[in-house]
LOLUM-984497 format. One record per residue (C-alpha): residue in three letters; x, z, y. Coordinates in Angstrom, 1 decimal, decimal comma. Example, Ala and Ser with C-alpha at 12.3 -4.5 7.8 and 13.67 -1.06 7.14 Angstrom:
2
+-----+--------+--------+--------+
: res :      x :      z :      y :
+-----+--------+--------+--------+
: Ala :   12,3 :    7,8 :   -4,5 :
: Ser :   13,7 :    7,1 :   -1,1 :
+-----+--------+--------+--------+
REM end
This chain:
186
+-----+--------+--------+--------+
: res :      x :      z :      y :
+-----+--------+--------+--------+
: Unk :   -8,3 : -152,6 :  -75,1 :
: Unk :   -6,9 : -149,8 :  -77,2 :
: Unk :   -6,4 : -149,4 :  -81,0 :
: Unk :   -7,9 : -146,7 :  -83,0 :
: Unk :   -6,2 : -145,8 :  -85,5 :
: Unk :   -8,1 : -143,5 :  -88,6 :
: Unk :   -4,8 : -142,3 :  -89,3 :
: Unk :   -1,8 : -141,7 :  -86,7 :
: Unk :    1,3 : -140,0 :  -88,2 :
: Unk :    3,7 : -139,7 :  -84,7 :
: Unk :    6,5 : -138,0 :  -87,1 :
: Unk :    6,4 : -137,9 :  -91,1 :
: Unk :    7,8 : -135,6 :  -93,4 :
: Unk :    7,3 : -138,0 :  -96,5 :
: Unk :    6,6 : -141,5 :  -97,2 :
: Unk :    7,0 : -143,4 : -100,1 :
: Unk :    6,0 : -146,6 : -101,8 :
: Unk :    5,5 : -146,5 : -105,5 :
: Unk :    3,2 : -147,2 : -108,5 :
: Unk :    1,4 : -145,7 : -111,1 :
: Unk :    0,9 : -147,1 : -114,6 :
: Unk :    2,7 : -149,2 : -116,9 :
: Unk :    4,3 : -152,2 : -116,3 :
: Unk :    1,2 : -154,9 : -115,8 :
: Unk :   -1,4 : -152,6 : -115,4 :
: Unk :    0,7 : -150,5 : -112,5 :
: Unk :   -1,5 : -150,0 : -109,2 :
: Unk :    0,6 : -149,8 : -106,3 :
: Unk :    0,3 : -147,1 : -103,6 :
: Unk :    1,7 : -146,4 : -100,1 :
: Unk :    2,1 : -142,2 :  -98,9 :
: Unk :    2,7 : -140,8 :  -95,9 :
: Unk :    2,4 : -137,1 :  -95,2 :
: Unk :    2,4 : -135,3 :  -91,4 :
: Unk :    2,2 : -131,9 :  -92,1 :
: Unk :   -0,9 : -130,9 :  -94,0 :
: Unk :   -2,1 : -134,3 :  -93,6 :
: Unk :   -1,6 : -136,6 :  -96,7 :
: Unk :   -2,9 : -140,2 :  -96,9 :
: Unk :   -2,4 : -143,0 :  -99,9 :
: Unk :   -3,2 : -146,0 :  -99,6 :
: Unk :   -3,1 : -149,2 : -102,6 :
: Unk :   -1,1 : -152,5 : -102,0 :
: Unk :   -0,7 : -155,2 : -104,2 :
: Unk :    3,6 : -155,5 : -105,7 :
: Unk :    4,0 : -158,5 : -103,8 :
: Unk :    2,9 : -156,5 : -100,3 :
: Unk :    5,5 : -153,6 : -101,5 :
: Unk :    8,3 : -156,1 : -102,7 :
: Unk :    7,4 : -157,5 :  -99,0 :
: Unk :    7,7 : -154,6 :  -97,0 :
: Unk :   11,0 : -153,5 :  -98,5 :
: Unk :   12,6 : -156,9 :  -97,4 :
: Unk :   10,9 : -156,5 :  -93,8 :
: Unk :   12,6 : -152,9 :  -93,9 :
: Unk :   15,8 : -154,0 :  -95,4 :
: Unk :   15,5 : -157,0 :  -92,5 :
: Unk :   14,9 : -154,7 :  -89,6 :
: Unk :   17,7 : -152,2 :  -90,0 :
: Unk :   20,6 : -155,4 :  -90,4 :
: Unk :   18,7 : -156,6 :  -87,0 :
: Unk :   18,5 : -153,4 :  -85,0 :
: Unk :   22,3 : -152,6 :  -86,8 :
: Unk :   23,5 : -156,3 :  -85,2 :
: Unk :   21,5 : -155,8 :  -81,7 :
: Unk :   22,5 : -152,1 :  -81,3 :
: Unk :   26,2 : -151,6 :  -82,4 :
: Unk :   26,4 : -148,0 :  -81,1 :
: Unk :   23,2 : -146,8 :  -82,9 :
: Unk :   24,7 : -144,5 :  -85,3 :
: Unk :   24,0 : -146,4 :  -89,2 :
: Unk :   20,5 : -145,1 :  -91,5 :
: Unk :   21,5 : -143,4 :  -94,3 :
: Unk :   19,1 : -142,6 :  -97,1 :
: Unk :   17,2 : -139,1 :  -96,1 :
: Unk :   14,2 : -138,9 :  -98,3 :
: Unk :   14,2 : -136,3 : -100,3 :
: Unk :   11,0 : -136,4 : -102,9 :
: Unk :   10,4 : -140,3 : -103,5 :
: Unk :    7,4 : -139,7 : -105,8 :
: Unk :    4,0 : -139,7 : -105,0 :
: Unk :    1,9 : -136,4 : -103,7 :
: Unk :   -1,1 : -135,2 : -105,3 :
: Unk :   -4,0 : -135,7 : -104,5 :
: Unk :   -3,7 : -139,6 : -105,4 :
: Unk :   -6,7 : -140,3 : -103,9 :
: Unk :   -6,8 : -143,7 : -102,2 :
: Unk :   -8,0 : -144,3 :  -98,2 :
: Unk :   -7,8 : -147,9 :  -98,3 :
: Unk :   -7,0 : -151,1 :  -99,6 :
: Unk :   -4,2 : -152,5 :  -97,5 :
: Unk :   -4,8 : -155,8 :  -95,9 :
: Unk :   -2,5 : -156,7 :  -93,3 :
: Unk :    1,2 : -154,8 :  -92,5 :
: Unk :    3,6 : -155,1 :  -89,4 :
: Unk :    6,5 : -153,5 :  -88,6 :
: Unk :    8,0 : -152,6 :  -85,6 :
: Unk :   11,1 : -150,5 :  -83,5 :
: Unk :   10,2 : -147,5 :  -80,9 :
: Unk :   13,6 : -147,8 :  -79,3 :
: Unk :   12,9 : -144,5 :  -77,2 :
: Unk :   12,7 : -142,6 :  -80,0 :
: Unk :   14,8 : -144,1 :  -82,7 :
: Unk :   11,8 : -145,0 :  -84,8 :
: Unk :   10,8 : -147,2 :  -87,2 :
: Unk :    6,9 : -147,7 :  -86,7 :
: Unk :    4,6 : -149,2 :  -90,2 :
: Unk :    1,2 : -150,4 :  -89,0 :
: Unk :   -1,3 : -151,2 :  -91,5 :
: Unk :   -5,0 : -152,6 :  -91,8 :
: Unk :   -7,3 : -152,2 :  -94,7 :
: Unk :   -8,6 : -155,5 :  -96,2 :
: Unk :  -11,7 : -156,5 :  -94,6 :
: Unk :  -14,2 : -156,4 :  -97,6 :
: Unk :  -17,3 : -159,1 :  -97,3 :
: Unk :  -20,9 : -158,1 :  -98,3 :
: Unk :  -22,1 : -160,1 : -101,2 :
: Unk :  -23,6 : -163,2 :  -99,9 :
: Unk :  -22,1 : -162,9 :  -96,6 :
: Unk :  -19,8 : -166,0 :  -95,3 :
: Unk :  -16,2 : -165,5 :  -94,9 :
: Unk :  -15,1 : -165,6 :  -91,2 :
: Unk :  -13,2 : -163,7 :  -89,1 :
: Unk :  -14,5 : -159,2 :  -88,7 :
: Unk :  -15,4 : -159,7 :  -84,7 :
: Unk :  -13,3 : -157,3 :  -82,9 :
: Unk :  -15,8 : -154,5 :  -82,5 :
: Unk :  -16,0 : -154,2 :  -86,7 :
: Unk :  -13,6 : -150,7 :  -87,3 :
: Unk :  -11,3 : -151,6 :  -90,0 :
: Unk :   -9,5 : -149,1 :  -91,1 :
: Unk :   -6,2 : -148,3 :  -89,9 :
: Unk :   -3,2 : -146,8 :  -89,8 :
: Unk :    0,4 : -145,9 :  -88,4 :
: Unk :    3,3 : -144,3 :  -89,4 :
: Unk :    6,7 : -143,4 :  -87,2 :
: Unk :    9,3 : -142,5 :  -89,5 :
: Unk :   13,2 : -142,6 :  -89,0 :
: Unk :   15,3 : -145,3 :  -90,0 :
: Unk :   17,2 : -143,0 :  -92,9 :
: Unk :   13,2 : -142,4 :  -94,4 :
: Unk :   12,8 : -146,1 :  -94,1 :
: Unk :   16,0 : -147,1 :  -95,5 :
: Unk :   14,9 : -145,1 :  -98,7 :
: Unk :   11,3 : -146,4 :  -98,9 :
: Unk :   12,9 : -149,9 :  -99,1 :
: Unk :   15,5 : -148,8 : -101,6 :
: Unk :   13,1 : -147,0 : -103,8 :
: Unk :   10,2 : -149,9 : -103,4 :
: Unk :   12,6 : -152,5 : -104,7 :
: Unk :   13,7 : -150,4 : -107,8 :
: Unk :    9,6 : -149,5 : -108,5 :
: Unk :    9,4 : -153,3 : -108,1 :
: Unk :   11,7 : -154,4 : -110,1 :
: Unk :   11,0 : -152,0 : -112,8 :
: Unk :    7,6 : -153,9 : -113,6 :
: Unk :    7,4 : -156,4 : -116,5 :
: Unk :   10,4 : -159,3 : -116,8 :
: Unk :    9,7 : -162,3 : -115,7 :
: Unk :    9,8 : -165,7 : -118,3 :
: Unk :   13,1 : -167,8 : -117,5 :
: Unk :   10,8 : -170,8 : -117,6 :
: Unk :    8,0 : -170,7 : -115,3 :
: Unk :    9,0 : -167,3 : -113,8 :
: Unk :    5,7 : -165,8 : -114,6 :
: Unk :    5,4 : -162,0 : -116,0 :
: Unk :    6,1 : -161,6 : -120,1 :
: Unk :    4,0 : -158,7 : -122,0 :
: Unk :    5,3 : -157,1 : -124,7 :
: Unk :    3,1 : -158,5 : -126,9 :
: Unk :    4,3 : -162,1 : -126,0 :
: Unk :    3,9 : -164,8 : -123,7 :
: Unk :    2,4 : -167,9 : -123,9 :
: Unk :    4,4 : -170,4 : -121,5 :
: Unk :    3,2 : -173,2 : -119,6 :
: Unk :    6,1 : -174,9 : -119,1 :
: Unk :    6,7 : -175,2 : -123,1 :
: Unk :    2,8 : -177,1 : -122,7 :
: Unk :    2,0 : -175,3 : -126,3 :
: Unk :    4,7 : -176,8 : -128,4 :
: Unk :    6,5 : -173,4 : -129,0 :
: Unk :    6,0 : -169,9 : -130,2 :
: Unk :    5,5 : -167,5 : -127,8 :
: Unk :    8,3 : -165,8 : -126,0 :
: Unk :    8,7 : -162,5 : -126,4 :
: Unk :   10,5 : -159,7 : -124,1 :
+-----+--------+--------+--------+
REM end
């Protein structure tokens, strides 16, 4: 059985996670351009803050099973998102994988299978086409999609030293203080 895939980038040029917004109202997108092509697609910031690991995972592995594979380095240029910013899908599902035969990294990702109203929640049968969608990219443009993910990340709101959920500016209402205390503010 083969895959389709709606989009099938063999080579990049660009591709980037970021977000757009401020911090707790940010929407989270994933780019890839092949030539003229150009696709975005949304994630949530725990599927991004995910990924970047995965990345960051892979490159010590194939680094420790390949010694003589010459090290990534960092070769993105542009780490900002393209316009249009218009969205293909939302992500579901992500995997990762090596092409050994070409040196590349390979991101697969499936939209998030989306129920009709009313309809019970089981499993899309395998002849439903979800979106899809793979990207081969070297491990330097990997390298600085993981770096950049982790500082867009990490540049969202701070999280409470008490319960570890995110503070607004405005304040935050802890659970862990059970209502016996002001709110904490950033």
């Amino acid at each position: 059985m083969s895959t389709h895939f709606t989009y099938d980038f063999h080579s990049v040029q660009h591709i980037v996670a970021d977000a757009v917004g401020e911090p707790g109202r940010r929407t989270f997108y994933l780019q890839a351009r092949q030539g003229t092509e150009t696709v975005s697609l949304v994630l949530e910031k725990q599927q991004v803050a995910a990924l970047a690991a995965s990345i960051m995972q892979m490159l010590d592995e194939l680094k420790q099973l390949n010694p003589d594979l010459p090290p990534a380095t960092a070769e993105e240029t542009s780490l900002h998102l393209e316009e249009p910013l218009a969205p293909a899908f939302r992500v579901g599902q992500i995997g990762l994988g090596y092409d050994e035969t070409r040196d590349r990294m390979v991101l697969v990702v499936q939209a998030l299978a989306v129920l009709d109203e009313g309809a019970e929640e089981t499993f899309p049968s395998p002849d439903v086409n979800i979106p899809k969608a793979r990207f081969f990219a070297t491990r330097g443009q990997m390298l600085a999609l993981s770096q950049h993910a982790l500082r867009v990340v990490a540049a969202g709101r701070p999280e409470c030293p008490l319960c570890g959920e995110p503070m607004d500016p405005e304040g935050h209402f802890c659970p862990r203080t059970n209502g016996h205390s002001r709110p904490l503010a950033i």
